[in-house]
N, CA, C and O atoms as a GROMACS GRO file, in nm:
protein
  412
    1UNK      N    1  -0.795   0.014   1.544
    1UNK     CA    2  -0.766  -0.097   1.633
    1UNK      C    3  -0.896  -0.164   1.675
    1UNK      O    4  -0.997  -0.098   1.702
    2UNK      N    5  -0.889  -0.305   1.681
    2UNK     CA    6  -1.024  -0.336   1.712
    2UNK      C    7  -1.018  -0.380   1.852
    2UNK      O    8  -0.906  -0.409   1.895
    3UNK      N    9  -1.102  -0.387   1.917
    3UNK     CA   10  -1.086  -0.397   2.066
    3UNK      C   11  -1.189  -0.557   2.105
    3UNK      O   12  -1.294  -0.598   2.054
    4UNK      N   13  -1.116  -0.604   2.196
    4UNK     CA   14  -1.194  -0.755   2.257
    4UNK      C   15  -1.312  -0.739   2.272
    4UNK      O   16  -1.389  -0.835   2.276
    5UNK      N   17  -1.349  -0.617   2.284
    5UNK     CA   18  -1.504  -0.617   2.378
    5UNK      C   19  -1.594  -0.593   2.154
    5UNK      O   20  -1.707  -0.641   2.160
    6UNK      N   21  -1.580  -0.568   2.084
    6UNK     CA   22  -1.623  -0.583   1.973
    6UNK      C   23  -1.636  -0.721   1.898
    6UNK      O   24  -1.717  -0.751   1.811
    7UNK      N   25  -1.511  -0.815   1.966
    7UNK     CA   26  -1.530  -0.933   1.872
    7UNK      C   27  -1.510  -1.002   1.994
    7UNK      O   28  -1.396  -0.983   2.038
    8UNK      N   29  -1.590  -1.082   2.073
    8UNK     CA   30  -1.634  -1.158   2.172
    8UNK      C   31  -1.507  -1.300   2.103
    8UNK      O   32  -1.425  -1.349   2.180
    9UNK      N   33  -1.514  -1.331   2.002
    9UNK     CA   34  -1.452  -1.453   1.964
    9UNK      C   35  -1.279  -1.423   1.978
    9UNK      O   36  -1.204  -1.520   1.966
   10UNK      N   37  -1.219  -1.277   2.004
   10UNK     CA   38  -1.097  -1.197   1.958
   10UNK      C   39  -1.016  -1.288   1.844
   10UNK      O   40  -0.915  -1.355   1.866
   11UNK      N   41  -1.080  -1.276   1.729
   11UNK     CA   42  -1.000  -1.363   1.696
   11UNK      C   43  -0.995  -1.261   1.533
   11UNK      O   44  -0.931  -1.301   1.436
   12UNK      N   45  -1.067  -1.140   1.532
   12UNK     CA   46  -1.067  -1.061   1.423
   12UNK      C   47  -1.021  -1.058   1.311
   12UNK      O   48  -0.962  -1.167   1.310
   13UNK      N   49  -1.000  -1.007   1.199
   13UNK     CA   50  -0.879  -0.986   1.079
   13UNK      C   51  -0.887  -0.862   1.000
   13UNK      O   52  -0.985  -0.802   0.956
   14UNK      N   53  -0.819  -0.848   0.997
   14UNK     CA   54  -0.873  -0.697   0.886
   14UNK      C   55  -0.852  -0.722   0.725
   14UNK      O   56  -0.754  -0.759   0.660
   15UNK      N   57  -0.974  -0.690   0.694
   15UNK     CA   58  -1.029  -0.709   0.541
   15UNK      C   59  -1.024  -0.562   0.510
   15UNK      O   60  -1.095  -0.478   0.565
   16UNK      N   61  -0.916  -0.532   0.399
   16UNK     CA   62  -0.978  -0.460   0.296
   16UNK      C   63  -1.063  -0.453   0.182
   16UNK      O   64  -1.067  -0.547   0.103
   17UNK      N   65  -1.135  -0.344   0.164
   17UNK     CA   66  -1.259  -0.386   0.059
   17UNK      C   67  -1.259  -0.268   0.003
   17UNK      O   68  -1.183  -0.180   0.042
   18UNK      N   69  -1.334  -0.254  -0.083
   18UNK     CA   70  -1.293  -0.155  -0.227
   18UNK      C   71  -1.471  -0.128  -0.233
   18UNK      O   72  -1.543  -0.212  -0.286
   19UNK      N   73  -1.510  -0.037  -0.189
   19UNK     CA   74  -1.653   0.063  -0.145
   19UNK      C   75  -1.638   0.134  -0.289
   19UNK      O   76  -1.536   0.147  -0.356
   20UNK      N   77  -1.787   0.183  -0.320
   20UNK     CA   78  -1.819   0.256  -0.400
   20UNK      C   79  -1.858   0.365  -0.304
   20UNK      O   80  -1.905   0.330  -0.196
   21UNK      N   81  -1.840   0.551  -0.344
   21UNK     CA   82  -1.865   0.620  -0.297
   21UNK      C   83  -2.011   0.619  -0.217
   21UNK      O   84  -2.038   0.676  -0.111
   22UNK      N   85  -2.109   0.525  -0.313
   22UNK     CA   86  -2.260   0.564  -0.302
   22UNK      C   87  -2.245   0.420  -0.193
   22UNK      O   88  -2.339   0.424  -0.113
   23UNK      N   89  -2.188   0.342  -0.177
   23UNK     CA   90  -2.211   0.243  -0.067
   23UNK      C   91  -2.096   0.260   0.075
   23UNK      O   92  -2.097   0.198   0.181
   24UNK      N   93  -2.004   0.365   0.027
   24UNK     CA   94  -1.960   0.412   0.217
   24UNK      C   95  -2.085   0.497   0.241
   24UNK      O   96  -2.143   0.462   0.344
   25UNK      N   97  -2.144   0.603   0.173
   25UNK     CA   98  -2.220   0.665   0.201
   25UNK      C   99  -2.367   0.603   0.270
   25UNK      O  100  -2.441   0.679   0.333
   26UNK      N  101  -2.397   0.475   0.253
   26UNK     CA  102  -2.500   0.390   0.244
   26UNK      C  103  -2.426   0.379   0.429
   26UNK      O  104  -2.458   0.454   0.521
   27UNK      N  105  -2.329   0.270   0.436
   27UNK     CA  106  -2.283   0.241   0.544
   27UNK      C  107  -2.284   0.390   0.654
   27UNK      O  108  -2.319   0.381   0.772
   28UNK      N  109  -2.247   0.495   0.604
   28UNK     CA  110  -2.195   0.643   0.714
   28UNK      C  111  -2.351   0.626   0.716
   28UNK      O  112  -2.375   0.587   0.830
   29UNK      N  113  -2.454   0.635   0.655
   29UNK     CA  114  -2.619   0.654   0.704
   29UNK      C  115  -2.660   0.590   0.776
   29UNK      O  116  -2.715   0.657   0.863
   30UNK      N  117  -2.668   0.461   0.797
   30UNK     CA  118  -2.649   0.377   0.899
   30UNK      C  119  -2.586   0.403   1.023
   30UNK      O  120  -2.665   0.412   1.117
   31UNK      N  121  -2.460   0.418   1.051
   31UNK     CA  122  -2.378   0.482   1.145
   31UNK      C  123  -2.438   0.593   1.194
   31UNK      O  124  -2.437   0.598   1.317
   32UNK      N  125  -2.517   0.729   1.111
   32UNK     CA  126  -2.545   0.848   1.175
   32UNK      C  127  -2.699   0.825   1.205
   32UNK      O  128  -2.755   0.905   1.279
   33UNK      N  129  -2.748   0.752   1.167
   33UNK     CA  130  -2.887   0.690   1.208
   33UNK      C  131  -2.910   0.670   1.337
   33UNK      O  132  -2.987   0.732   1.410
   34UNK      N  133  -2.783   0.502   1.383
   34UNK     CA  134  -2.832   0.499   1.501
   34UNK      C  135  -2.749   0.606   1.627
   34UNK      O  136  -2.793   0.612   1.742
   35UNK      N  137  -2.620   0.689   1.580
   35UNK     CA  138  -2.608   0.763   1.686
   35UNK      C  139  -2.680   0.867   1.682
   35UNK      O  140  -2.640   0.929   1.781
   36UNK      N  141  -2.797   0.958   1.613
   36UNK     CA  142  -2.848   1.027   1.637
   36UNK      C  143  -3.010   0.938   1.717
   36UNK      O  144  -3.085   1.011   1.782
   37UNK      N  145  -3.038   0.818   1.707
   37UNK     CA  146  -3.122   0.790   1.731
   37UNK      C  147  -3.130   0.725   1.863
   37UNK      O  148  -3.229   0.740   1.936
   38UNK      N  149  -3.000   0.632   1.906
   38UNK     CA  150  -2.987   0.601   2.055
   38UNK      C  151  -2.832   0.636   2.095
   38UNK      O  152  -2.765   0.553   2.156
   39UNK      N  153  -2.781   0.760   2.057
   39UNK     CA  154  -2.670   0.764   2.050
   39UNK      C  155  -2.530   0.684   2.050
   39UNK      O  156  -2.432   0.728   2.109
   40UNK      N  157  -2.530   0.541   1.966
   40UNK     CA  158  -2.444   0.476   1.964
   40UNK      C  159  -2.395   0.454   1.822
   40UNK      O  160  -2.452   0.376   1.745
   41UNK      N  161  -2.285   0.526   1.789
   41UNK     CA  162  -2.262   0.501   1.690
   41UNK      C  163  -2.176   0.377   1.606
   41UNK      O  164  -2.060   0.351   1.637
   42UNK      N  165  -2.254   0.300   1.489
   42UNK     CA  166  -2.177   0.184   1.450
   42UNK      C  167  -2.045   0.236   1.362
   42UNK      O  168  -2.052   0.338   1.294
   43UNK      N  169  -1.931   0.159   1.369
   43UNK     CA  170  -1.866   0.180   1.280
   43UNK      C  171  -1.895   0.117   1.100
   43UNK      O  172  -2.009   0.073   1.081
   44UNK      N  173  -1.843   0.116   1.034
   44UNK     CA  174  -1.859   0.066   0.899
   44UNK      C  175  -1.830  -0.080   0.954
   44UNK      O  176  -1.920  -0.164   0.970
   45UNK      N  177  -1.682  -0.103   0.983
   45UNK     CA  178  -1.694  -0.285   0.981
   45UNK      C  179  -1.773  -0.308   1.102
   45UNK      O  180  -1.697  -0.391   1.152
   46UNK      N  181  -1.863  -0.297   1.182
   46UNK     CA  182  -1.934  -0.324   1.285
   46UNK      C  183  -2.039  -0.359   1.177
   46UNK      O  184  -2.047  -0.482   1.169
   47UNK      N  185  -2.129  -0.291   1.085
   47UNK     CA  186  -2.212  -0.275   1.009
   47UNK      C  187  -2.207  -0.408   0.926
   47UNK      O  188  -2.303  -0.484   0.915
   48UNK      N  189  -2.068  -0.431   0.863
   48UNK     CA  190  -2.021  -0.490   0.768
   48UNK      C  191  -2.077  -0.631   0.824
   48UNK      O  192  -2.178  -0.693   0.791
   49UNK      N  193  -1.961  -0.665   0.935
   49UNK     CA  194  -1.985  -0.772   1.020
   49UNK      C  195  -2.148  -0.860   1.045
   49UNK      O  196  -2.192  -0.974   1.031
   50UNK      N  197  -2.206  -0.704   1.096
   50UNK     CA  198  -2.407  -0.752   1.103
   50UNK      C  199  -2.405  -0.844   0.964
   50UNK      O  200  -2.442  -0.962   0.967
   51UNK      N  201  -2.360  -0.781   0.849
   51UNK     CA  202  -2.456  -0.823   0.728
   51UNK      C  203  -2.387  -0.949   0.689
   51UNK      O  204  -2.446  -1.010   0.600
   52UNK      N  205  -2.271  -1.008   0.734
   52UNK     CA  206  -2.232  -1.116   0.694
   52UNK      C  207  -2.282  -1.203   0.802
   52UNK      O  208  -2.326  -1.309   0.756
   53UNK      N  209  -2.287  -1.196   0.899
   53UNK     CA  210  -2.381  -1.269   1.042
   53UNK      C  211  -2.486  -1.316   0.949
   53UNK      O  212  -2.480  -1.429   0.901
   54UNK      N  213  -2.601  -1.217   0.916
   54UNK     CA  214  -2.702  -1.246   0.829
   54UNK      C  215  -2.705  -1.342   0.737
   54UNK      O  216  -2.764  -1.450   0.739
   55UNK      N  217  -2.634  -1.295   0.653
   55UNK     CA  218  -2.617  -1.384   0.552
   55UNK      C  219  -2.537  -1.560   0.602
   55UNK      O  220  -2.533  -1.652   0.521
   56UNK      N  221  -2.502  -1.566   0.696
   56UNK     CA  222  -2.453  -1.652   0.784
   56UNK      C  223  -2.581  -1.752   0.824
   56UNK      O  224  -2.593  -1.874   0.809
   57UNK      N  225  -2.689  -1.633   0.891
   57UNK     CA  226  -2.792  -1.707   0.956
   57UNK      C  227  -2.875  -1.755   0.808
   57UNK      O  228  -2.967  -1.837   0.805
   58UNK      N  229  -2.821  -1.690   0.700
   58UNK     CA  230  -2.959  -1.741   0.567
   58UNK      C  231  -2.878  -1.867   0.529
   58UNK      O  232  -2.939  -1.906   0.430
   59UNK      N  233  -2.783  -1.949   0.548
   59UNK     CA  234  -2.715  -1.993   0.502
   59UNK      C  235  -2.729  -2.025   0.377
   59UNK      O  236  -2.779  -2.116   0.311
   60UNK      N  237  -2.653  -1.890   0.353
   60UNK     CA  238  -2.628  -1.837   0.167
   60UNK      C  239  -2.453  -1.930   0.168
   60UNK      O  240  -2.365  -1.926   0.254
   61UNK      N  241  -2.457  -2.002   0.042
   61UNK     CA  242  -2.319  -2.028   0.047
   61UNK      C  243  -2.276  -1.979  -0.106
   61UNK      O  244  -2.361  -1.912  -0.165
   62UNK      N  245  -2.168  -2.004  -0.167
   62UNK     CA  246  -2.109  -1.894  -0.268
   62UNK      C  247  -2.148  -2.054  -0.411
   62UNK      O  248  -2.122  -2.032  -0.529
   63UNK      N  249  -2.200  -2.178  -0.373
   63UNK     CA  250  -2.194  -2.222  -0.471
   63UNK      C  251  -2.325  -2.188  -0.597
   63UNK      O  252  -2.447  -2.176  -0.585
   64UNK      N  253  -2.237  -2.181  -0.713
   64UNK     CA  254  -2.302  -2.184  -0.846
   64UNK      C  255  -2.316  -2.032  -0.876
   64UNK      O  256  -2.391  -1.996  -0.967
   65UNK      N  257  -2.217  -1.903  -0.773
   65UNK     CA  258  -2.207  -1.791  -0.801
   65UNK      C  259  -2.126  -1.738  -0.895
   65UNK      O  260  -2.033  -1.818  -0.904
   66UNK      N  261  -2.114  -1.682  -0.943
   66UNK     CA  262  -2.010  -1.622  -1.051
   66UNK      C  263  -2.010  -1.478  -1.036
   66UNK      O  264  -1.937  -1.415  -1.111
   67UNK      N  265  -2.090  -1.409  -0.940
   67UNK     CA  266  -2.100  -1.237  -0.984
   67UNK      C  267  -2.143  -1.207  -0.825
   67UNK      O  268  -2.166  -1.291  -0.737
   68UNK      N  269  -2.147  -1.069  -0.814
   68UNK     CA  270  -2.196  -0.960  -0.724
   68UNK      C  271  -2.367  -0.994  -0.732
   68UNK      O  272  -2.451  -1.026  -0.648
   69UNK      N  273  -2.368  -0.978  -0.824
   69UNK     CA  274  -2.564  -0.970  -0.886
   69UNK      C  275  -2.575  -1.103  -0.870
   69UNK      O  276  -2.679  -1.112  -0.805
   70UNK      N  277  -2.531  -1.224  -0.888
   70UNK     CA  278  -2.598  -1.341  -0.824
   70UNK      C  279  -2.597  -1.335  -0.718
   70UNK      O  280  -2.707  -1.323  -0.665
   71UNK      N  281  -2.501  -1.340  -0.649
   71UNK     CA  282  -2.501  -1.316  -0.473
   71UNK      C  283  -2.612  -1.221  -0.431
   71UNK      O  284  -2.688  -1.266  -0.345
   72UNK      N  285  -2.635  -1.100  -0.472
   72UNK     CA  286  -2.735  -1.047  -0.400
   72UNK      C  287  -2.879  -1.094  -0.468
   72UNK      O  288  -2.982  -1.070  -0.406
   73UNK      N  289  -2.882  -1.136  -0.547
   73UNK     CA  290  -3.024  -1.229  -0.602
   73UNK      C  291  -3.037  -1.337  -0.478
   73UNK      O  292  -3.143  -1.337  -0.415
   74UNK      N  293  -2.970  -1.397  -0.455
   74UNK     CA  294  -2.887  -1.539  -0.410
   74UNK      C  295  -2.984  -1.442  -0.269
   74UNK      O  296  -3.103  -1.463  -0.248
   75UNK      N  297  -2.930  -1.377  -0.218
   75UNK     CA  298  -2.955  -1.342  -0.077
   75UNK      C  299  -3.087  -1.244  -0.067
   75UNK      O  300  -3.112  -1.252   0.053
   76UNK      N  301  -3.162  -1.177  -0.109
   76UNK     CA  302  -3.278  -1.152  -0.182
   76UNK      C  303  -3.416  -1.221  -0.170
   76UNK      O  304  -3.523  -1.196  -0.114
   77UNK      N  305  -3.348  -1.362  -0.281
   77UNK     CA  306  -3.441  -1.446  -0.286
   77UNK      C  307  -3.435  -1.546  -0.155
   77UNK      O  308  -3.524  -1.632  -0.154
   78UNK      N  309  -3.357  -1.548  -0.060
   78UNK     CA  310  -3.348  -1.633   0.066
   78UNK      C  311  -3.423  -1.531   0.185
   78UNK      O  312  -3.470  -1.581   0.287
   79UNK      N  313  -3.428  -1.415   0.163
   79UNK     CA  314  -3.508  -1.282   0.260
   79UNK      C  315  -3.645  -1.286   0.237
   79UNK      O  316  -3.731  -1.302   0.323
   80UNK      N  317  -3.666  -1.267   0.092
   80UNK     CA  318  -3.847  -1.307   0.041
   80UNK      C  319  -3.896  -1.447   0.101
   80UNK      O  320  -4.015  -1.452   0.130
   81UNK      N  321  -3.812  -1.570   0.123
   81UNK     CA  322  -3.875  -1.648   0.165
   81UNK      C  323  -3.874  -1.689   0.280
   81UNK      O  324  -3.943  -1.784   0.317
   82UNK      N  325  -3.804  -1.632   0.345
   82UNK     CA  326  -3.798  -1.645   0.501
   82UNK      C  327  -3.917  -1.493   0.556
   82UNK      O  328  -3.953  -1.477   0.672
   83UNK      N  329  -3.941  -1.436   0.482
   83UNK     CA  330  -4.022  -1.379   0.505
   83UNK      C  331  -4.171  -1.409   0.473
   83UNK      O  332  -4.265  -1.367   0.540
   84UNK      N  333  -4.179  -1.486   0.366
   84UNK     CA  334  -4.310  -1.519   0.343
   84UNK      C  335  -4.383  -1.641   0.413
   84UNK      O  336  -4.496  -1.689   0.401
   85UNK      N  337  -4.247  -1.679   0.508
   85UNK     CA  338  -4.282  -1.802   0.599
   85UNK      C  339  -4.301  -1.748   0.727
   85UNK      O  340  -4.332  -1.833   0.810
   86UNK      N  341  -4.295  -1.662   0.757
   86UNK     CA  342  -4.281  -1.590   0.882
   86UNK      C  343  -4.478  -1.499   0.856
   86UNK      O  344  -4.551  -1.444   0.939
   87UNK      N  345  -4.496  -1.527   0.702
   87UNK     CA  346  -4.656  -1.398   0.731
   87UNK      C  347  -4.730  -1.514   0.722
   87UNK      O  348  -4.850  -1.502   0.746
   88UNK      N  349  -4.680  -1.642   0.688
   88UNK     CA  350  -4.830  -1.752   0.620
   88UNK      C  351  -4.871  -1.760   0.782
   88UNK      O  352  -4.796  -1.756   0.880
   89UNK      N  353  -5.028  -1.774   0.776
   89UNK     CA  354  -5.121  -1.791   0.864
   89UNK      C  355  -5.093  -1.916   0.979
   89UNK      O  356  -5.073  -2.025   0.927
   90UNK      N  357  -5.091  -1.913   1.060
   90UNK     CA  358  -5.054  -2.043   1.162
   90UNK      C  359  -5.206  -2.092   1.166
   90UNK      O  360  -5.310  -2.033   1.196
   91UNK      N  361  -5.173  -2.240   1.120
   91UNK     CA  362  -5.262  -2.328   1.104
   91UNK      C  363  -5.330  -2.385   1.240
   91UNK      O  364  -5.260  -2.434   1.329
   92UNK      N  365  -5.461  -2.376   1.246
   92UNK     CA  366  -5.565  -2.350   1.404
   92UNK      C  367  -5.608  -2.524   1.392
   92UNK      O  368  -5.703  -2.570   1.329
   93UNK      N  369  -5.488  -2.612   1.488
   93UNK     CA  370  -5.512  -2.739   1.509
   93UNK      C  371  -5.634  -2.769   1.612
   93UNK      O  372  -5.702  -2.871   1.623
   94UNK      N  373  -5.638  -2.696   1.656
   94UNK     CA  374  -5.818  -2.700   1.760
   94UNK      C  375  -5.897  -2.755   1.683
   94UNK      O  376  -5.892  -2.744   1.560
   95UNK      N  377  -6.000  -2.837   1.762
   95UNK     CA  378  -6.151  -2.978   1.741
   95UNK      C  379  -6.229  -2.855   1.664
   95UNK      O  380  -6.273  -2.746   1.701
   96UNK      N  381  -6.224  -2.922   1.541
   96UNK     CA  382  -6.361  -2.845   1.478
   96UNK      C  383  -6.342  -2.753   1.367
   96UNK      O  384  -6.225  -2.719   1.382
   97UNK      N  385  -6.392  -2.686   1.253
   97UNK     CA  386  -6.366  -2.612   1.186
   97UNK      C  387  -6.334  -2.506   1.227
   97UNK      O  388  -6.401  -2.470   1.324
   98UNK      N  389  -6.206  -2.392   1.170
   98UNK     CA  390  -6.240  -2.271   1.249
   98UNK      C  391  -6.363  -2.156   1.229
   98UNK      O  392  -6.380  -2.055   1.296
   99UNK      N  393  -6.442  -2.205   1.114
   99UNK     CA  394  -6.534  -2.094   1.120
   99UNK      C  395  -6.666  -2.145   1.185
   99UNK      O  396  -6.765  -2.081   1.151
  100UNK      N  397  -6.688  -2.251   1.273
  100UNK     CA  398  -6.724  -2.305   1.317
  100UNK      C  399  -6.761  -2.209   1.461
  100UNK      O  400  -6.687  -2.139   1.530
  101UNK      N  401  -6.943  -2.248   1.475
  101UNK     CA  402  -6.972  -2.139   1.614
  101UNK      C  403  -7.028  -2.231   1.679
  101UNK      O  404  -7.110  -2.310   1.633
  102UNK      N  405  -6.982  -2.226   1.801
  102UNK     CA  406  -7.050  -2.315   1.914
  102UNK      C  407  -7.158  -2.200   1.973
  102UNK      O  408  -7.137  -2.084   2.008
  103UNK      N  409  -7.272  -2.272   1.972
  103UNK     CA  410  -7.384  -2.194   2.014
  103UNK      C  411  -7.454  -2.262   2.152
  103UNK      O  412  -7.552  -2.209   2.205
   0.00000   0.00000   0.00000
């Protein structure tokens, strides 16, 4: 049962989905992670939910997909570059060169 206080929007649905042994197992690690770590444990669709949020915020959309393996290329290659924009150097608009010494 899913409860109001989980889906702020209550507007939920229940999706069945067809898990590979090695990816409930992926999801239960997750789950025993954070209740051994701040004792709160996630459920699987709590988990589920995060990763489509994500993919929400990458705005990944399904065109020109055909497969599993494009989609996670698809979402992959949108993580590498939101990450590589997040390490480039912030550009030092201050008077003067920055290797520049005022003496």
């Amino acid at each position: 049962m899913i409860k109001k206080s989980d889906n702020p929007n209550g507007n939920a649905h229940r999706v069945v989905a067809f898990l590979t042994r090695d990816e409930i197992d992926f999801l239960d690690k997750i789950s025993k992670d954070a209740l051994f770590s701040v004792g709160n444990k996630l459920s699987r669709s709590k988990i589920i939910s995060a990763i489509v949020n994500v993919i929400r915020k990458l705005q990944i959309d399904g065109r020109g997909l055909s497969s599993k393996k494009e989609l996670e290329a698809k979402v992959l290659k949108a993580i590498t570059q939101m990450s590589q924009e997040t390490k480039k150097p912030q550009q030092n608009h201050s008077r003067g060169d920055q290797n520049e010494r005022v003496l």
